[in-house]
SESEPA-132270 format. One record per residue (C-alpha): x, y, z; residue number from 1. Coordinates in Angstrom, 2 decimals. Layout:
// SESEPA-132270
(pt (X; Y; Z); NUM);
...
END
This chain:
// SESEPA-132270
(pt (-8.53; 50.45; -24.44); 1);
(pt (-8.49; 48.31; -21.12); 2);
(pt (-5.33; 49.66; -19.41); 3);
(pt (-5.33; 52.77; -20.55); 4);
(pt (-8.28; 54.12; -18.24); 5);
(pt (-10.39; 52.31; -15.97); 6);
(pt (-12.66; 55.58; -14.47); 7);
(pt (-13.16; 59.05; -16.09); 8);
(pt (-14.88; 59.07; -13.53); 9);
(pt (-12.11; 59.96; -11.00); 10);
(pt (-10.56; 62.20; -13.68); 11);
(pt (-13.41; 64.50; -13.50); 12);
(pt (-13.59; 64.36; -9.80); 13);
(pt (-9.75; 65.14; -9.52); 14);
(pt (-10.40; 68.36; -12.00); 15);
(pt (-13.45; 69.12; -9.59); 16);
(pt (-10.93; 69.28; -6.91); 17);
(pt (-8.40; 70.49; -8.59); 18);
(pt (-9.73; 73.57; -9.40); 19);
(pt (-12.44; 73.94; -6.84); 20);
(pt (-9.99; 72.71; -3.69); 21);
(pt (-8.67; 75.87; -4.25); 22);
(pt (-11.29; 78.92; -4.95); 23);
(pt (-10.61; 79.89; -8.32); 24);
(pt (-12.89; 82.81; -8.78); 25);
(pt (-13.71; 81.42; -12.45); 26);
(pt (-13.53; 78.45; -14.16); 27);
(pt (-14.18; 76.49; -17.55); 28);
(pt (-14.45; 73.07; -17.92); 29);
(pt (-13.43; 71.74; -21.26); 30);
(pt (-14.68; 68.01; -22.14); 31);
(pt (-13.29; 66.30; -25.18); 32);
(pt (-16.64; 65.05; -27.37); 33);
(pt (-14.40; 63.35; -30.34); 34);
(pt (-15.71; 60.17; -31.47); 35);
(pt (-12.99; 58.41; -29.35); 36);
(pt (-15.16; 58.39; -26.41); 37);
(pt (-17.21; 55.95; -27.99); 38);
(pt (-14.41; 53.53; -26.64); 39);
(pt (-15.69; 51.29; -24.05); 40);
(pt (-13.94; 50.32; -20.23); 41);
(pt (-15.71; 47.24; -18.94); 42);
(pt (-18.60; 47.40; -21.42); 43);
(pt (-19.63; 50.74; -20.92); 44);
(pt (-18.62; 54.04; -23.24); 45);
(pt (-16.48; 56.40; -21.64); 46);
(pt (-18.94; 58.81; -22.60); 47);
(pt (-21.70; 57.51; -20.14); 48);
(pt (-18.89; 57.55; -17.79); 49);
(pt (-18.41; 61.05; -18.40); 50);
(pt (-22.17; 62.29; -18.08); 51);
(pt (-22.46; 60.15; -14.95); 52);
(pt (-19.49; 61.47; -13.18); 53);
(pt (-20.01; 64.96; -14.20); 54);
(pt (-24.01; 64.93; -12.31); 55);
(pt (-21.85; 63.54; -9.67); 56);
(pt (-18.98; 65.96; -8.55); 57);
(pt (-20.84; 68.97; -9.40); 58);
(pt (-23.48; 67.99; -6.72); 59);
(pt (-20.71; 69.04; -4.33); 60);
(pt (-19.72; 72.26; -5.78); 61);
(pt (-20.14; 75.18; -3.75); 62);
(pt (-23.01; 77.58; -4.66); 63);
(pt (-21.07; 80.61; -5.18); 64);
(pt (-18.34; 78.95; -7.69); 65);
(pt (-18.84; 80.56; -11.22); 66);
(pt (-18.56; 77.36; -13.45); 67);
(pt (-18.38; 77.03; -16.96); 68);
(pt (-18.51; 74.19; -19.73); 69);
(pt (-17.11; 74.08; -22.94); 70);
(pt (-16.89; 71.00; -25.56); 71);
(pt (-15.26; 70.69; -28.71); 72);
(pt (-16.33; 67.91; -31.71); 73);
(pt (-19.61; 67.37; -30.60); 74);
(pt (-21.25; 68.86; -33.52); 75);
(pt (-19.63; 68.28; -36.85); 76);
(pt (-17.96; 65.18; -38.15); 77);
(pt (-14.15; 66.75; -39.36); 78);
(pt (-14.51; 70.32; -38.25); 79);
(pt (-11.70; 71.79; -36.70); 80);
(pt (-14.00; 75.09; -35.91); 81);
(pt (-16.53; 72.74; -33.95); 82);
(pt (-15.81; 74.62; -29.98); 83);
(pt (-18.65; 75.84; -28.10); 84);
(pt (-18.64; 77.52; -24.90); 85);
(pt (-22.38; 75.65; -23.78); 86);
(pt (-22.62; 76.83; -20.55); 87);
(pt (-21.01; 80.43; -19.78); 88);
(pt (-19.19; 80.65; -16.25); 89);
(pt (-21.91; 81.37; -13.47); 90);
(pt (-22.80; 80.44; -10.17); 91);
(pt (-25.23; 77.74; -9.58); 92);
(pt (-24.62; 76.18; -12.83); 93);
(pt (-24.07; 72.60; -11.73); 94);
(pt (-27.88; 71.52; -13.46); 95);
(pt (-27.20; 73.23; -16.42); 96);
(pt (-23.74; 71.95; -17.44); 97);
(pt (-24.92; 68.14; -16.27); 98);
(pt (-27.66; 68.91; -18.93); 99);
(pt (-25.24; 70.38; -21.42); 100);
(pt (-23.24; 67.12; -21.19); 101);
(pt (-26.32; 64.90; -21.25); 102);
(pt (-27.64; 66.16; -24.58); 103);
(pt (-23.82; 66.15; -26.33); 104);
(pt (-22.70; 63.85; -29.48); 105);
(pt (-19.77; 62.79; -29.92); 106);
(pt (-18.16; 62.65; -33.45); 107);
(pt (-16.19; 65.24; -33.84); 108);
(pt (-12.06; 65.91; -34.31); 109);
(pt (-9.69; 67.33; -31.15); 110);
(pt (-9.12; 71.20; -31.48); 111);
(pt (-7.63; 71.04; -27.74); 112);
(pt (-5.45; 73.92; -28.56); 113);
(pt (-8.22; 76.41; -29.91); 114);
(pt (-10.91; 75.45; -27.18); 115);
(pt (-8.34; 76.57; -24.45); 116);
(pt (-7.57; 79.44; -26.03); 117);
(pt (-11.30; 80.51; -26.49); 118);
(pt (-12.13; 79.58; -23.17); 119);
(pt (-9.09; 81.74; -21.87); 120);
(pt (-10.54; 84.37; -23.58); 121);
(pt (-14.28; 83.80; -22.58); 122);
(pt (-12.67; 84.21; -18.70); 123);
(pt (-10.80; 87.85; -19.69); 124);
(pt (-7.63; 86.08; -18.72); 125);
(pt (-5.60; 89.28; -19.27); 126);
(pt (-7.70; 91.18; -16.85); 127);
(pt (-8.76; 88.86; -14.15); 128);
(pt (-7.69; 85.42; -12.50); 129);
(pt (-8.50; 82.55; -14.85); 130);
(pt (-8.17; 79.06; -14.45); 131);
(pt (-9.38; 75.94; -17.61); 132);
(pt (-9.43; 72.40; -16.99); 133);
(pt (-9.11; 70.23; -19.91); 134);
(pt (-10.19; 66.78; -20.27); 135);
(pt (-8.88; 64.92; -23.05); 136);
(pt (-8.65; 61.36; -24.52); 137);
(pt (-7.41; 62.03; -27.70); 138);
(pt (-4.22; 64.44; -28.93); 139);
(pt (-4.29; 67.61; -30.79); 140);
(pt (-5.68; 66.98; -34.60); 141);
(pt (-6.37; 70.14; -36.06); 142);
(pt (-2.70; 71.38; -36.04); 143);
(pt (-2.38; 73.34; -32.86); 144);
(pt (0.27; 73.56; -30.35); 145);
(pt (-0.61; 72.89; -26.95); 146);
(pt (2.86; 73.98; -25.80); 147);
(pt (3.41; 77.26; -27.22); 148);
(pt (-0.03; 78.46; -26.38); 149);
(pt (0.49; 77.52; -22.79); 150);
(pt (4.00; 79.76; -22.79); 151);
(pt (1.43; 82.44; -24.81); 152);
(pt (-1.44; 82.56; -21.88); 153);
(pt (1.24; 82.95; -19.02); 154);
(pt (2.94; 85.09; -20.62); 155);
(pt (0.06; 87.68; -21.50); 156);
(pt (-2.24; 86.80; -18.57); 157);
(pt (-2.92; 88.16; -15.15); 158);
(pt (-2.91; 84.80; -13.29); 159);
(pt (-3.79; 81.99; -15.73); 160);
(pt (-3.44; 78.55; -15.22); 161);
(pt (-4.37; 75.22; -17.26); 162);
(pt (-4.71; 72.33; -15.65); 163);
(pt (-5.13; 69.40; -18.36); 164);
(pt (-6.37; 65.27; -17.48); 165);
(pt (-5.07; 62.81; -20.13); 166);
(pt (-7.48; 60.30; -20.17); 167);
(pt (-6.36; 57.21; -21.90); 168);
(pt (-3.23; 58.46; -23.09); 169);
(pt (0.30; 57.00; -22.82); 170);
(pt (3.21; 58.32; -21.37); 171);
(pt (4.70; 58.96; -24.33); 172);
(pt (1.14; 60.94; -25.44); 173);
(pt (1.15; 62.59; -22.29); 174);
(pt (4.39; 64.42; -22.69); 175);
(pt (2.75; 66.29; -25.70); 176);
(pt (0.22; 67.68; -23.95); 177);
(pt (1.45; 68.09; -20.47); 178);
(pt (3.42; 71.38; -20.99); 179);
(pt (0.07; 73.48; -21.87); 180);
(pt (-0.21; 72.67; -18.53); 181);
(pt (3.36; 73.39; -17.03); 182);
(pt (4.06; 75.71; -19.17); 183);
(pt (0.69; 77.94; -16.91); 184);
(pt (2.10; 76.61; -13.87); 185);
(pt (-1.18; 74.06; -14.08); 186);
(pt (-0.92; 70.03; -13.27); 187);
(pt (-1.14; 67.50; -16.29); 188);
(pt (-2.51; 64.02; -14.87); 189);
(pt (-2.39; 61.41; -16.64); 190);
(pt (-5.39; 59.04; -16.02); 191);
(pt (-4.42; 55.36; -16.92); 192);
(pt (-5.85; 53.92; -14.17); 193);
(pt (-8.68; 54.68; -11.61); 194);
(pt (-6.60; 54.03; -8.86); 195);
(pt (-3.54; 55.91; -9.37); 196);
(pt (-6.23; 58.52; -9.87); 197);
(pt (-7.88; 58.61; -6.48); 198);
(pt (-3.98; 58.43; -5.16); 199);
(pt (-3.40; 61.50; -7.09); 200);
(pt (-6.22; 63.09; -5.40); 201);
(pt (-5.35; 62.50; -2.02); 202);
(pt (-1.70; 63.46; -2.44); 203);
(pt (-2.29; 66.77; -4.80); 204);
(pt (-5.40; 68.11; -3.68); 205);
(pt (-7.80; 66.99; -0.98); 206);
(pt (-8.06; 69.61; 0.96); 207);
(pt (-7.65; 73.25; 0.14); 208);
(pt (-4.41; 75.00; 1.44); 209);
(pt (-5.36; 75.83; 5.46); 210);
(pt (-4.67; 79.16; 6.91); 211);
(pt (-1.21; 80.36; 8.23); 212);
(pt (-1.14; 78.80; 11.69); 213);
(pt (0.60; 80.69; 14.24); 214);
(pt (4.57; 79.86; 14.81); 215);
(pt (4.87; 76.72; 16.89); 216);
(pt (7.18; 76.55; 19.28); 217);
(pt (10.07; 74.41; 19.01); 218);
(pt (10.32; 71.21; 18.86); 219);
(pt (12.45; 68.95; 20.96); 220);
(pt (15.11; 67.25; 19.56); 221);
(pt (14.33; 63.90; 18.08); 222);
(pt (15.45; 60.52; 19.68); 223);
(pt (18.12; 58.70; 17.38); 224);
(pt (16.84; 56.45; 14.79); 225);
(pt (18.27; 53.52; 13.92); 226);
(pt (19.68; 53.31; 10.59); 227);
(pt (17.13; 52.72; 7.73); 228);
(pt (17.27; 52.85; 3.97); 229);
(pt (15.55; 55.13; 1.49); 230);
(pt (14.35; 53.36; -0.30); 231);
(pt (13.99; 48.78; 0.68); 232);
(pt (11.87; 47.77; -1.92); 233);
(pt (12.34; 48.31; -6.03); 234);
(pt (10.31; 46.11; -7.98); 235);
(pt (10.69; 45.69; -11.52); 236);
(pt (7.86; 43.70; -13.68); 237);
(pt (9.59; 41.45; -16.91); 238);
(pt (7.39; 39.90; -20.57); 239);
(pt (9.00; 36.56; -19.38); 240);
(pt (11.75; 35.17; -16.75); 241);
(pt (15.26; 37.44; -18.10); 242);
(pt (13.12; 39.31; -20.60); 243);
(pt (12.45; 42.63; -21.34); 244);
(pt (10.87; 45.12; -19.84); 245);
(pt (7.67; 46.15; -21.04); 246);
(pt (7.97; 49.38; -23.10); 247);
(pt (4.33; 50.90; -21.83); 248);
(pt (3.68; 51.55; -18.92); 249);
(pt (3.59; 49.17; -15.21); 250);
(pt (1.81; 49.97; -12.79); 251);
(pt (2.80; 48.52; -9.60); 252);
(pt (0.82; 47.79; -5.80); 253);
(pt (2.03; 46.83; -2.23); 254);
(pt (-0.77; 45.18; -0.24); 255);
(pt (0.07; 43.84; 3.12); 256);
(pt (-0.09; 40.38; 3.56); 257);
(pt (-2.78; 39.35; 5.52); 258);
(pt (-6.07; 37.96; 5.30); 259);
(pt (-7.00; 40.36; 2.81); 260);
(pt (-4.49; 40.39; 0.32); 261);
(pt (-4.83; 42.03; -3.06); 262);
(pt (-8.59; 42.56; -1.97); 263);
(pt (-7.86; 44.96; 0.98); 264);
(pt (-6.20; 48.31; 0.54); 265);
(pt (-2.76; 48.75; -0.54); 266);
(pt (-0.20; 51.27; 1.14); 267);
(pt (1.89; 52.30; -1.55); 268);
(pt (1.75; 52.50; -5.41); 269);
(pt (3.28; 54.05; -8.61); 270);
(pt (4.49; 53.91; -12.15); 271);
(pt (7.37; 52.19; -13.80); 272);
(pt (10.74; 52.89; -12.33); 273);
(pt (9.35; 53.14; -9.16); 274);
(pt (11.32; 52.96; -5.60); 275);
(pt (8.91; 52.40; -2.25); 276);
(pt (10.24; 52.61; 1.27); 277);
(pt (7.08; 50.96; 3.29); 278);
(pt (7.28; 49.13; 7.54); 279);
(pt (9.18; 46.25; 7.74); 280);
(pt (6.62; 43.16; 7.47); 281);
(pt (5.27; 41.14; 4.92); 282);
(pt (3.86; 42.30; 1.82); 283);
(pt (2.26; 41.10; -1.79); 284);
(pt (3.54; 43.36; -4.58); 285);
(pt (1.18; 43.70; -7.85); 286);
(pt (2.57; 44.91; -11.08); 287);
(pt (0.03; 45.69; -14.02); 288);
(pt (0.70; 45.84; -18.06); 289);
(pt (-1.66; 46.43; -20.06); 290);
(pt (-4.20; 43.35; -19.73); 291);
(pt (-0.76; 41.35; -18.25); 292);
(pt (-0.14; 41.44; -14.12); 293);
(pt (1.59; 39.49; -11.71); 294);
(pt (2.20; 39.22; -8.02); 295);
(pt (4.83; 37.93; -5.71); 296);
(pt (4.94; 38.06; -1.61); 297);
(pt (8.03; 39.45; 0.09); 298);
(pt (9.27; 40.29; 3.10); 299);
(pt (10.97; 43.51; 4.07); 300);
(pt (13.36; 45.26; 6.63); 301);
(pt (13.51; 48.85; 7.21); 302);
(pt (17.47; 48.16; 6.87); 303);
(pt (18.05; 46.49; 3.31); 304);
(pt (16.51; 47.27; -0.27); 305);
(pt (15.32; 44.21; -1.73); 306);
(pt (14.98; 44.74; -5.53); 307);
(pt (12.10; 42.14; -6.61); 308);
(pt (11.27; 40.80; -10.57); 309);
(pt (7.90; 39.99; -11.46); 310);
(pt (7.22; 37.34; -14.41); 311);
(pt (4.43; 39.00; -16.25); 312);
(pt (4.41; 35.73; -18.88); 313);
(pt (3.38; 38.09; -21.27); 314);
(pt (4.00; 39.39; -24.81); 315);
(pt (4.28; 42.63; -26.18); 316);
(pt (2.69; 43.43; -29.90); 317);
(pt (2.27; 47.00; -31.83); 318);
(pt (-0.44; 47.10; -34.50); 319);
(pt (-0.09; 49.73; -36.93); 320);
(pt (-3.57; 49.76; -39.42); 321);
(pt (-2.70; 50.66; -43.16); 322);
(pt (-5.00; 50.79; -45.89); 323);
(pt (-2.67; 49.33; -48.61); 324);
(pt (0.76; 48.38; -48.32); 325);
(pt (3.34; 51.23; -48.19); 326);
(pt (0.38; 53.29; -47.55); 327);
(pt (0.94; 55.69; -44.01); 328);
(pt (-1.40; 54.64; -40.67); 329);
(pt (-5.13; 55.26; -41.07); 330);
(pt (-6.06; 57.32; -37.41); 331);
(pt (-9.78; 56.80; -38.62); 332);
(pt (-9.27; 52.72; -38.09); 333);
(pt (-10.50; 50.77; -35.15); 334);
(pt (-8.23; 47.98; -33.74); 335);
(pt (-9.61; 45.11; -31.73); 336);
(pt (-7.26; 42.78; -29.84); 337);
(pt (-8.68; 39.51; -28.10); 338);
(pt (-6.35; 37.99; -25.83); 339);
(pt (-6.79; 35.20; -23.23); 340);
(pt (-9.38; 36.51; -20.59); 341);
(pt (-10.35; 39.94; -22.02); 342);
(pt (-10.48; 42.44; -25.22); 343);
(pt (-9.16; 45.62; -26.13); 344);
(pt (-10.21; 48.12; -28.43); 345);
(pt (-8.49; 51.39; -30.11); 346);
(pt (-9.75; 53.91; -32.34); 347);
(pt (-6.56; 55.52; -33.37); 348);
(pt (-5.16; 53.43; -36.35); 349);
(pt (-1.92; 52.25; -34.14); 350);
(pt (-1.81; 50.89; -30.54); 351);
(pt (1.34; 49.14; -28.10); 352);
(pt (-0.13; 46.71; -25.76); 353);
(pt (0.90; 44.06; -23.56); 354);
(pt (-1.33; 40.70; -23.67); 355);
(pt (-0.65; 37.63; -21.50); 356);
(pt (1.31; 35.17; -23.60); 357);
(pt (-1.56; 32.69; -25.43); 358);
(pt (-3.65; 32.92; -28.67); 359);
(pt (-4.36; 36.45; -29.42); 360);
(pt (-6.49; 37.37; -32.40); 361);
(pt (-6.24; 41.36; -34.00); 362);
(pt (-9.00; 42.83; -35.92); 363);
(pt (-8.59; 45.95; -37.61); 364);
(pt (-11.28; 47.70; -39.55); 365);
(pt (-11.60; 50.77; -41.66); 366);
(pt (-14.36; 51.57; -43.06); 367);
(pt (-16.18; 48.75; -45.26); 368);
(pt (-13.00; 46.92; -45.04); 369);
(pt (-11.71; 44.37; -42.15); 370);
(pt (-8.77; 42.55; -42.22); 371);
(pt (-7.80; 40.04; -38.93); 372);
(pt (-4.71; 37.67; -37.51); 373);
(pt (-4.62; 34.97; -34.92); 374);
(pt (-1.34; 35.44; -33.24); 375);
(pt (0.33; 32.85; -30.85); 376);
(pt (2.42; 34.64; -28.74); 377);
(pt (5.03; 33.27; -26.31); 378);
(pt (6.38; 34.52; -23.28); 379);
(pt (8.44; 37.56; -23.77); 380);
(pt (7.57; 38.05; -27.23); 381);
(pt (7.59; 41.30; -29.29); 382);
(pt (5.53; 41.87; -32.29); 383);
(pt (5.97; 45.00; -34.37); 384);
(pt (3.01; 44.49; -37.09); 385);
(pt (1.49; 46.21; -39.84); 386);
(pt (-2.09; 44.92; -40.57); 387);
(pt (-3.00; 45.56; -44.11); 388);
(pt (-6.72; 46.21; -44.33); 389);
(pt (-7.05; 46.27; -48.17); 390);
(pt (-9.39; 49.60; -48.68); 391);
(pt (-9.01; 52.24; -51.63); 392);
(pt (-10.44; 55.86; -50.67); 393);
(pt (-13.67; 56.97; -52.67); 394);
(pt (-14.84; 60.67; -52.49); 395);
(pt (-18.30; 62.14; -53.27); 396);
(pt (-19.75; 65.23; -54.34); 397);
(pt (-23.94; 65.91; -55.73); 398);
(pt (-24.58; 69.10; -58.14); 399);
(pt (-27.62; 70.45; -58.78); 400);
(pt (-27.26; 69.95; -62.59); 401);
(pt (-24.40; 68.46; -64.52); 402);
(pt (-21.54; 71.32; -64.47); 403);
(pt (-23.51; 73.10; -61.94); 404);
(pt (-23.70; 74.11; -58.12); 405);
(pt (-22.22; 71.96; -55.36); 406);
(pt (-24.94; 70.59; -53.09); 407);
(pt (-23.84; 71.94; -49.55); 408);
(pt (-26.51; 70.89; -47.11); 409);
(pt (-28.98; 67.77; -46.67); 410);
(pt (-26.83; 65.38; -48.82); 411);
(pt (-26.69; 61.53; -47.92); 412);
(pt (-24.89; 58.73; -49.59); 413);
(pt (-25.51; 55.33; -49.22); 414);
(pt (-23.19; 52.81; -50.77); 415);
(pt (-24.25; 49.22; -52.33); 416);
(pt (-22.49; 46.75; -54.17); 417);
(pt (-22.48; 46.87; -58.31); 418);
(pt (-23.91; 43.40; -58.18); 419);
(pt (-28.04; 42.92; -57.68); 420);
(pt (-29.46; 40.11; -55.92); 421);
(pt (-32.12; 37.61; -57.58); 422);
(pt (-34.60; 40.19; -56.54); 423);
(pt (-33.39; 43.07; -58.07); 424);
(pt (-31.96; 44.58; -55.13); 425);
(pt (-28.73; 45.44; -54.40); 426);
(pt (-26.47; 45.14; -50.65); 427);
(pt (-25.71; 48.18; -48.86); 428);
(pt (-22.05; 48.56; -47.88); 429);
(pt (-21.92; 51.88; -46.26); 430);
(pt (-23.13; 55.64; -46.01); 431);
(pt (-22.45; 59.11; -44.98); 432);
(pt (-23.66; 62.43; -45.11); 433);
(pt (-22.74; 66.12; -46.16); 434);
(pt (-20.48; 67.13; -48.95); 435);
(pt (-16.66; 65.48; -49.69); 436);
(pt (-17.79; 62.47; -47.89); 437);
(pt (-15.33; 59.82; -48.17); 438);
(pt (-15.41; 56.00; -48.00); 439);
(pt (-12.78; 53.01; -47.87); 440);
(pt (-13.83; 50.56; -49.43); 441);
(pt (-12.49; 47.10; -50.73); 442);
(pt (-11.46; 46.09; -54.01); 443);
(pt (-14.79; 45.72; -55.96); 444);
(pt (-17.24; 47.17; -58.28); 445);
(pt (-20.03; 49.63; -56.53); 446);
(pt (-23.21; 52.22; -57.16); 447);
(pt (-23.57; 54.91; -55.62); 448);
(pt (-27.27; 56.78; -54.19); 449);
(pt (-27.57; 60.10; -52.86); 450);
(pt (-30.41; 62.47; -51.49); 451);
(pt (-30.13; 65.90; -51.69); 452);
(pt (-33.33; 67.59; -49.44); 453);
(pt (-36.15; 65.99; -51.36); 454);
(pt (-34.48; 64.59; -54.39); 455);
(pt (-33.22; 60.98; -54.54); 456);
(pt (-30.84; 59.11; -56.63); 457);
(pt (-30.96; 55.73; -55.79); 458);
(pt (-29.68; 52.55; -57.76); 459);
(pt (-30.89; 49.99; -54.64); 460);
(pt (-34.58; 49.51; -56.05); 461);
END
C-alpha cells in the first residue's frame, strides 16, 4: 500500500546493522514469504525489493559473522507448518542466503511466532548468546502469540534478543508485534516510510558501541545561555481547515528554506504528535498521510513555540471487504483504491487510508468475484464502508472411486461456467490445486474439472 512502506530496502539494511553493528556471535534472519509481498511500492513487488536489498547489505558483512536465513510461507499455500531454516548460521554465508532468497515463492500464511521460536532453538539460545531478526509485513495468522513467546525466550535464555521490522504495518499493527521484541530487550521498527528508516539508522545504530575512553578531565563551566524553549515548533497536519485529525499515521519534515527546499535534506523529522526544537531561521514543514501531504513555510525563534496546522484537503475512508452482507471481513480479498494522482493496493480484506479530497474509485476483489464504487470525497470527509463483493464459498475434494480414498497429491481444479459457448466450449472462471481447495465465486451455475496425476475430468471440451 503506498504509505505504508516506501523501501524494504532500508528495513533490511537497518536489521543488517542492527544486529551486525554490534557483534552478535550468531544470528538468524527471518524473512516473511506470505503472499502479501506480492504488494507493489512504485510498481515494483516488495519481494524484488527484498532479494535486491538482501545481495546488497550482506556484501558488507564481515567474514567471520555466522549468519543464518530462515523463511516461513514460501512453500505451501495455507500451511501453518511451512518454516524452514534455508541457510544454517555460518560464516561466509552472504552468497548462499542471497541465493536462498532468490529462488523463494511467496504464497504462503504468517507463522511469525513459530519461526522465531525454531530459529531460537536452531541458535541453542539456552546455552549460548542468540540474537533473530524478523522481518514482517503481515501479522501473526496461524494463532501464535508473539508476546508471550518473547517473555518465554528471555526468560529461559542465556542472552536472547529479538529484534523484529514491521514492514507495512500500522501503528496500531505494530503494537501487536512489537513486544516479542521488548519483551527480549530487542528493537521493533516500524518501517512506513524509507526515510524515517534511514533516520532510524543513524540515530539507533550506525556505529557499533566504541571502547571505554579514558576519564576526561573536567570540563569548564559553560557560558550562560540565553533563554530558549524546548521545544518552538509543534506542527499538527488536519483532513480539511478545523477538521480532524487524521486517524493513521503523519509523518512530518522540516527542510530549511532555501534554494533547495523540499528537494534538499531536511534536519528534523517524526511521527504524529511530534514536538521539534530546530535554529532559529526559516523553514518549510512537510506533513505526509497516506497518499495526502501538505507544506507550509515558517519562521522560528529559539525563544517561542509556534504550533503550526497543515490543510491536508484530504479525506479519510476505511474499506472493509465482505463476501455477503452480514458476512465477517474476507483477509484473502485484495482492495484497490484510485485516488487523484496515484493508487493503492491491500491484500488484507480491510484497509484505513487517507486520499486527497477528489473522485476516488475502490475495487475490491475476492476470488472470481469483484465488486467497485466511485466515491467523491470532500475535504475532511470520513468514510467507514463495507464493500459487498457478492461471492458464495465452494469447496472441492477428488476420490479415487465413488465412496473411496481422498486424492492427496497432484490434484488441480479448474472452474468454468455451466453455460457452453456456440462452440461447445465452456469459460474458465478460476482454478486451484491440492485437496480442500476452495473458491468464491458469484451467484451462478458452474462445472467443475479436475486432474488427479494422469487422470482428467474435464467438462471444458
Amino acid at each position: 500500500m503506498v504509505g505504508l512502506s516506501r523501501s524494504i530496502a532500508a528495513a533490511i539494511l537497518l536489521l543488517s546493522m542492527t544486529t551486525f553493528g554490534f557483534a552478535a556471535n550468531k544470528v538468524i534472519i527471518i524473512l516473511d514469504a506470505s503472499g502479501s509481498m506480492w504488494a507493489q511500492i512504485d510498481g515494483k513487488p516488495k519481494l524484488e525489493i527484498a532479494r535486491e536489498s538482501l545481495r546488497t547489505v550482506l556484501q558488507s558483512v564481515p567474514a567471520d559473522d555466522e549468519i543464518g536465513f530462515m523463511a516461513y510461507g514460501h512453500r505451501e499455500k495455507g500451511s501453518c507448518d511451512d518454516i524452514q531454516l534455508i541457510v544454517p548460521p555460518q560464516a561466509g554465508s552472504a552468497s548462499a542466503i542471497t541465493d536462498a532468497a532468490d529462488s523463494l515463492k511467496f504464497l504462503g500464511k504468517t507463522p511469525l511466532t513459530a519461526a522465531v521460536k525454531q530459529a531460537a532453538e536452531a541458535l541453542k539460545y539456552t546455552e549460548d548468546k542468540a540474537t533473530v531478526v524478523l522481518i514482517t509485513d503481515g501479522l501473526e495468522t496461524c494463532g501464535g502469540d508473539p508476546c508471550a513467546l518473547g517473555k518465554e525466550l528471555k526468560a529461559s535464555g542465556v542472552d536472547f534478543t529479538a529484534d523484529v521490522v514491521g514492514f507495512g504495518l500500522t501503528a496500531d499493527e505494530g503494537k501487536q508485534i512489537a513486544c516479542l521484541a521488548e519483551n527480549t530487550g530487542g528493537k521493533y521498527i516500524q518501517a512506513s516510510d524509507e526515510k524515517a528508516l534511514q533516520e532510524a539508522l543513524v540515530e539507533t545504530v550506525a556505529a557499533p558501541a566504541p571502547a571505554p575512553a579514558p576519564e576526561p578531565a573536567p570540563a569548564p563551566a559553560p557560558a550562560p545561555k540565553a533563554a530558549e524553549v524546548d521545544y518552538n515548533l509543534i506542527p499538527q497536519a488536519f483532513l480539511k481547515e478545523g477538521g480532524e485529525v487524521p486517524k493513521i499515521d503523519v509523518y512530518y519534515e522540516v527542510f530549511p528554506d532555501d534554494a533547495k527546499g523540499v528537494g534538499g535534506d531536511h534536519v528534523n523529522d517524526g511521527y504524529n504528535a511530534v514536538k521539534f526544537h530546530v535554529p532559529a531561521g526559516n523553514y518549510i514543514v512537510v506533513a505526509s498521510s497516506g497518499a495526502a501531504k501538505a507544506e507550509q513555510k515558517v519562521s522560528l525563534t529559539a525563544d517561542k513555540a509556534t504550533e503550526l496546522a497543515l490543510n491536508l484537503n484530504a479525506a479519510e475512508i476505511s474499506i472493509h471487504a465482505r463476501p455477503a452482507p452480514g458476512a465477517d471481513v474476507d483477509r484473502n480479498a485484495q482492495i484497490s483504491i484510485a485516488y487523484p494522482g496515484g493508487t493503492s493496493d491491500s491484500n488484507y480484506g480491510e484497509v484505513k487510508f487517507v486520499v486527497p479530497a477528489g473522485e476516488t474509485k475502490v475495487t475490491v476483489k475476492l476470488g472470481a468475484g469483484e465488486a467497485s464504487e466511485t466515491l467523491q470525497l470532500a475535504p475532511g470527509q470520513v468514510v467507514d464502508k463495507d464493500m459487498i463483493v457478492g461471492v458464495g464459498k465452494a469447496k472441492a475434494n477428488a476420490f479415487y472411486t465413488q465412496g473411496g480414498e481422498k486424492a492427496e497429491t497432484d490434484v488441480g481444479w479448474k472452474v468454468y461456467k455451466a453455460a457452453k459457448k456456440l462452440d461447445g466450449s465452456r469459460d474458465q472462471v478460476t482454478y486451484a490445486y491440492g485437496p480442500d481447495s476452495q473458491f468464491d465465486l458469484p451467484p451462478g451455475d458452474y462445472v467443475m474439472g479436475v486432474d488427479v496425476q494422469a487422470v482428467t475430468n474435464s467438462p471444458s471440451a
